[in-house]
C-alpha positions in Angstrom: 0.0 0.0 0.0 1.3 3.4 -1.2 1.5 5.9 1.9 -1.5 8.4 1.6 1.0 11.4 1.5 3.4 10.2 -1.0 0.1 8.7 -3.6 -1.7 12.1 -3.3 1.2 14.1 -4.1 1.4 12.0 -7.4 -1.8 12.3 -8.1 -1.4 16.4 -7.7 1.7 16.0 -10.2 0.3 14.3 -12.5 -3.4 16.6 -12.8 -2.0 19.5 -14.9 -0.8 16.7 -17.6 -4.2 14.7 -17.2 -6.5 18.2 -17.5 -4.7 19.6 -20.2 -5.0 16.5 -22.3 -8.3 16.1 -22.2 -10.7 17.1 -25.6 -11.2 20.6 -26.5 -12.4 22.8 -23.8 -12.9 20.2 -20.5 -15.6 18.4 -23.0 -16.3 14.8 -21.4 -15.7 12.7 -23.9 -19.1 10.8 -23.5 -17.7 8.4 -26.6 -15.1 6.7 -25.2 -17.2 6.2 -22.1 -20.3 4.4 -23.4 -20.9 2.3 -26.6 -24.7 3.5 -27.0 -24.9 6.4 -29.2 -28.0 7.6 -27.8 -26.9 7.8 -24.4 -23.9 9.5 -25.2 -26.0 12.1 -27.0 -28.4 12.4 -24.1 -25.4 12.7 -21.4 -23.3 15.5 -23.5 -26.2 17.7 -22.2 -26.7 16.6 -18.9 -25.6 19.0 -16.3 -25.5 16.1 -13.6 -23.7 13.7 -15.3 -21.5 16.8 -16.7 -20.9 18.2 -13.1 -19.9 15.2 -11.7 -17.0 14.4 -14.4 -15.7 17.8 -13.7 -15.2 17.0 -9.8 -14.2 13.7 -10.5 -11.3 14.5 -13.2 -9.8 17.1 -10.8 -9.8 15.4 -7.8 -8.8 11.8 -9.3 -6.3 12.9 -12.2 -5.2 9.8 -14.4 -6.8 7.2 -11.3 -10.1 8.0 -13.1 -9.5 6.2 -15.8 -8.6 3.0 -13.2 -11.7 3.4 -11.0 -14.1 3.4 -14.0 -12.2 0.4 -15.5 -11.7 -1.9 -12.7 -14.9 -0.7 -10.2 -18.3 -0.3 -10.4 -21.2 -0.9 -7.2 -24.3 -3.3 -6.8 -27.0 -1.2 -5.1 -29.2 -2.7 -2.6 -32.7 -1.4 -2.8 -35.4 -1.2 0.0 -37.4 -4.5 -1.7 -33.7 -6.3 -0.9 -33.3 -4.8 2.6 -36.7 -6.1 3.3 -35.7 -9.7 2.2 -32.8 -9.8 3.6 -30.5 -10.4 0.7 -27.1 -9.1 1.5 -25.5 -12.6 2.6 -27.0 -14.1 -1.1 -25.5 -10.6 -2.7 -22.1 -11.0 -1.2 -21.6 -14.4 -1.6 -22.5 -13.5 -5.6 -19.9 -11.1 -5.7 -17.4 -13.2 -4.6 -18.3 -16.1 -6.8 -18.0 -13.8 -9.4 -14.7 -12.3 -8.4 -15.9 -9.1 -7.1 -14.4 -7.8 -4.1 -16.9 -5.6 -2.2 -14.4 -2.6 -0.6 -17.1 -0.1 0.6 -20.2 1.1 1.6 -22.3 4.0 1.5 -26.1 4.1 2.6 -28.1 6.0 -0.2 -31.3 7.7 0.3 -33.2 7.9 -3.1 -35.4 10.6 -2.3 -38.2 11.5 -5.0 -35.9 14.0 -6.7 -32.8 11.5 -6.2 -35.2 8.7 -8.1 -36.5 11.2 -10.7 -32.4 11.8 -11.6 -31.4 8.5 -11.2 -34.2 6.8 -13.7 -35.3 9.6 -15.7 -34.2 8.6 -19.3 -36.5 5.6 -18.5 -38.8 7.0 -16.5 -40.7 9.0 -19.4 -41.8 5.8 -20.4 -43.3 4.6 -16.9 -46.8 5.5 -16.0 -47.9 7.8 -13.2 -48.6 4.7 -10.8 -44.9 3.0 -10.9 -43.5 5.9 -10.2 -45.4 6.7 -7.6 -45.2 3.6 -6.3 -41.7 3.7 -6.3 -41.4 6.4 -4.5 -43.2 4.9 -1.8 -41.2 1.6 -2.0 -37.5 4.1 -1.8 -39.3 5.6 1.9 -39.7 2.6 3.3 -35.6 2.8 4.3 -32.3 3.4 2.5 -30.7 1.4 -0.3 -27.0 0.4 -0.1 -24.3 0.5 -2.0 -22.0 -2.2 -2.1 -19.1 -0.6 -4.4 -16.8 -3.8 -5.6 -13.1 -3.9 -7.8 -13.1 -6.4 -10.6 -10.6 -8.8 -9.8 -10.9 -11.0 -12.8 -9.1 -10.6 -15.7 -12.1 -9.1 -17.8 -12.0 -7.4 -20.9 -14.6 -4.9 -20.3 -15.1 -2.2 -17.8 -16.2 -3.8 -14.2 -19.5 -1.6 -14.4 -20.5 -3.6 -18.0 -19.5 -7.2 -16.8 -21.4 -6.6 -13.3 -24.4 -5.6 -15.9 -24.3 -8.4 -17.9 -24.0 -10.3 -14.5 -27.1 -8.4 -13.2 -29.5 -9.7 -15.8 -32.2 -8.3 -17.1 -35.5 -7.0 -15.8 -37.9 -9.5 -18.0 -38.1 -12.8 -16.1 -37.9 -14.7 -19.8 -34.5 -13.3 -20.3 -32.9 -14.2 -16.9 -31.0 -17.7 -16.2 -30.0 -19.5 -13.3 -26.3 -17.6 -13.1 -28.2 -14.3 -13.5 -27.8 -12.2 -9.8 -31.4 -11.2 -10.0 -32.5 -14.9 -10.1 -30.4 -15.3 -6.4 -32.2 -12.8 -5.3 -35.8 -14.0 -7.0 -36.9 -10.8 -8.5 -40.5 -11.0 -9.8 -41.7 -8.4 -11.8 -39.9 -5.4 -13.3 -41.5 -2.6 -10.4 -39.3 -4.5 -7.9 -35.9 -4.8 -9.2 -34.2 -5.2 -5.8 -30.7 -4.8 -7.2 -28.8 -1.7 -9.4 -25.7 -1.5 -11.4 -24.7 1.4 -13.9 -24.4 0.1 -16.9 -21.5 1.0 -18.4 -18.7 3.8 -17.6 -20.4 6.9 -18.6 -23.4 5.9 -15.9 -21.2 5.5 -13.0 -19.6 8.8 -13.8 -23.4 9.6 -13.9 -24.7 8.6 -10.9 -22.5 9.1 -8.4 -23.1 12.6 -9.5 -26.5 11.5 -8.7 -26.6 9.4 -5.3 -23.5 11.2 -3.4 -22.9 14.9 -2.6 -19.1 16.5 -4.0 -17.8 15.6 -0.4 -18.9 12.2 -0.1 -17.9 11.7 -3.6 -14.2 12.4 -2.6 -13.9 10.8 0.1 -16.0 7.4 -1.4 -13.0 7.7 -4.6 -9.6 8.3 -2.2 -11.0 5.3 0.1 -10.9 2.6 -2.5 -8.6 4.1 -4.7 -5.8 4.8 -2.0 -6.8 2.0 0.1 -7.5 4.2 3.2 -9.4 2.7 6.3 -9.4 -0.3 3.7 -12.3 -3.0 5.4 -12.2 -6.7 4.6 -15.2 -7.8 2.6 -16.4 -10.2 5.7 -16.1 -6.8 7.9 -18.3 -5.3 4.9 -20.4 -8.0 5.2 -21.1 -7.8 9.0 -22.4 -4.0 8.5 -24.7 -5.0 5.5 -26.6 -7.6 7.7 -26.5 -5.5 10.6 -27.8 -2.2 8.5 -30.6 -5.1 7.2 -31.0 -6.1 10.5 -32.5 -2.6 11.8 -35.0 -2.3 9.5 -38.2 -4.7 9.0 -38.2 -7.7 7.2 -40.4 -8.9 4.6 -41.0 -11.9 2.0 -41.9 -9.2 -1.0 -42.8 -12.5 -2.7 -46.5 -11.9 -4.5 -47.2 -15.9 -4.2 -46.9 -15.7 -0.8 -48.3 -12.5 0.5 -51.5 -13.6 -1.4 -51.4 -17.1 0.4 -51.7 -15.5 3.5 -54.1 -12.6 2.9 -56.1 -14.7 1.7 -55.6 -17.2 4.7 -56.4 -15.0 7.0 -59.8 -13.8 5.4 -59.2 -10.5 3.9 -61.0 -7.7 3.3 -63.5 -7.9 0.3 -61.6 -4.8 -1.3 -58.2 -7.3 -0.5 -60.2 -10.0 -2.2 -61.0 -8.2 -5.1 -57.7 -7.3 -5.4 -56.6 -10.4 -5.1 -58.7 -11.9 -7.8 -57.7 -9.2 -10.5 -54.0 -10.2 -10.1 -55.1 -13.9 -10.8 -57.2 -12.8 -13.8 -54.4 -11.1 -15.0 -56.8 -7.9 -14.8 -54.4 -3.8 -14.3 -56.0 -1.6 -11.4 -55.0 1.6 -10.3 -52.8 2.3 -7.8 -55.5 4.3 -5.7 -57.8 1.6 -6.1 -55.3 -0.7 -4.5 -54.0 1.7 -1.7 -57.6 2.3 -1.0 -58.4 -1.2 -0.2 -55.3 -2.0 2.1 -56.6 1.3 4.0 -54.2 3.4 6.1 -51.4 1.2 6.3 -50.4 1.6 9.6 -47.8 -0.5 10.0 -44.8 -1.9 7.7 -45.6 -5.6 7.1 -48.8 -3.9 6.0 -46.9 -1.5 3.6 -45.0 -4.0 2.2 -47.5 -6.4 1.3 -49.3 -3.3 -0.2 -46.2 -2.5 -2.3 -46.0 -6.2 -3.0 -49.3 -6.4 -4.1 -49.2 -3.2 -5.8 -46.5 -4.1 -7.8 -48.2 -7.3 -9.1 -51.2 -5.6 -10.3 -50.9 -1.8 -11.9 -49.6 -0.9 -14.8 -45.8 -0.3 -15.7 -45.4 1.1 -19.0 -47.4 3.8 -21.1 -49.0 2.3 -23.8 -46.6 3.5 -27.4 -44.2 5.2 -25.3 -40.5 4.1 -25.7 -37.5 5.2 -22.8 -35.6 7.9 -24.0 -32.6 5.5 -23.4 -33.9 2.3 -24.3 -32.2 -0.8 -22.5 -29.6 -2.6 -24.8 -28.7 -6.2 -24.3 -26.5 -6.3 -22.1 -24.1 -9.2 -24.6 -24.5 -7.0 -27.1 -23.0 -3.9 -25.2 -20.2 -6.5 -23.9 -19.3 -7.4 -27.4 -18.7 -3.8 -28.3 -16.8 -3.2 -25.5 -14.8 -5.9 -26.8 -14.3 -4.8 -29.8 -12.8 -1.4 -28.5 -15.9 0.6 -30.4 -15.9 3.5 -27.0 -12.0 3.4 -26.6 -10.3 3.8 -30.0 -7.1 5.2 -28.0 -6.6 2.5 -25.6 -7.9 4.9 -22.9 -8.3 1.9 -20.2 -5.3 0.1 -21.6 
């Protein structure tokens, strides 16, 4: 391990070079960052994602180009707290040759969602978001941010995508990390990843404050106050441990609602899910009533989730989701990095 002193006076040495190198002007060079052309269109005008390359290029100098080839972070959303799937997430990781070396807890406010998803988002009805919304309240997400310590040939933040898998049951497999975690409809995800580089530039803008940011970056990148991945460990399951716990599974919320003789506006709900029939979401939060307490919010969500609709009829995501072997095989083929930038 470098001494702090002696790496961050390199790093200062070698900023000047870095900066002045860079395309004309400070422009982020959105291409050599993502292989979707769409996204890197979208991006080159986003002040967030923008912003956040700015701090990151000063602060980190040539390191950057390290952190956004060899780390990326799995995000552990409320639906995952509530199931308790750290020890399933952490033993993934390591399977997979990703070594968890921090964590950050991550509030996704309504505003922080609204950034996070919104070049999807435009295609999501009223209801999911909404209902998302109320899902991100129920406690913070975590961030599990990992190195790649295989000997991939694509950024860590693409392969841990591709290990993700996707949101559409019918496109999962057994090795997929949303299958350990039995994800069951697209409106509970339970897990995030960026994509590619150019998203966890993006939003780490997004999720942490300039500050946090910083001090998140010089931690794994200097290896300061390093923590073991079983110490990491210990703090996700006690962080899951302080919040309430919940099956989030449809099939068995149902079973038991409807062992215990619910409502008739329970019922009814109920029976639309089994007749494959939409419903508002007001319709639904009206019959579960004034949820009072949280197994009662979660089976809401978990209902709720089942049953309204997701998508607005005709309307396509102003970034539409790529496959994720496709995005790999461009990677591959050097299409973003024509001057060996992570070489």
């Amino acid at each position: 391990m470098m001494p702090r002193g002696a790496s961050v006076a390199k790093e200062r040495a070698e900023r000047g070079r870095f900066i002045a190198a860079l395309p004309a002007a400070g422009r982020v060079p959105w291409e050599r960052l993502t292989v979707q052309a769409r996204k890197e269109e979208l991006y080159a005008f986003d002040f967030v994602a923008d912003e956040a390359w700015a701090d990151m290029i000063v602060r980190l100098g040539t390191s950057l180009w390290n952190f956004l080839d060899r780390f990326s972070y799995v995000m552990l959303k409320p639906e995952a707290i509530a199931r308790r799937c750290a020890c399933d997430v952490f033993n993934y990781l390591e399977v997979h040759r990703f070594r968890p070396v921090a964590l950050r807890q991550v509030e996704l406010g309504r505003s922080t969602a609204h950034q996070m998803w919104r070049y999807q988002w435009n295609a999501a009805t009223i209801d999911r978001v909404r209902l998302t919304t109320f899902v991100n309240e129920r406690c913070p997400s975590l961030m599990i941010v990992v190195r790649d310590e295989s000997d991939s040939d694509v950024p860590a933040s693409v392969r841990l995508w591709g290990l993700k898998g996707s949101a559409h049951a019918e496109k999962r497999t057994a090795d997929h990390l949303r299958t350990a975690v039995r994800m069951h409809n697209r409106m509970l995800g339970f897990v995030h990843t960026p994509d590619e580089p150019a998203d966890l530039v993006r939003e780490l803008g997004v999720l942490l404050r300039d500050g946090d940011r910083d001090l998140l970056l010089r931690e794994v990148l200097l290896e300061i106050d390093v923590e073991s991945p079983a110490q990491l460990k210990g703090r996700a399951l006690d962080f899951e441990s302080r919040h309430t716990a919940h099956e989030v599974d449809p099939a068995a919320v149902v079973n038991r609602l409807v062992l215990g003789s619910c409502s008739p506006p329970v019922t009814a709900v109920i029976d639309a899910i089994r007749n494959g029939k939409k419903l508002p979401l007001a319709k639904v939060h009206t019959a579960f009533g004034e949820l009072a307490d949280e197994p009662t919010r979660w089976d809401f969500i978990t209902v709720a989730a089942e049953v309204i609709r997701h998508d607005r009829p005709g309307v396509p995501p102003m970034i539409a989701a790529k496959a994720a072997v496709e995005v790999a095989e461009l990677w591959k083929r050097g299409s973003p990095n024509p001057e060996g930038l992570f070489s």
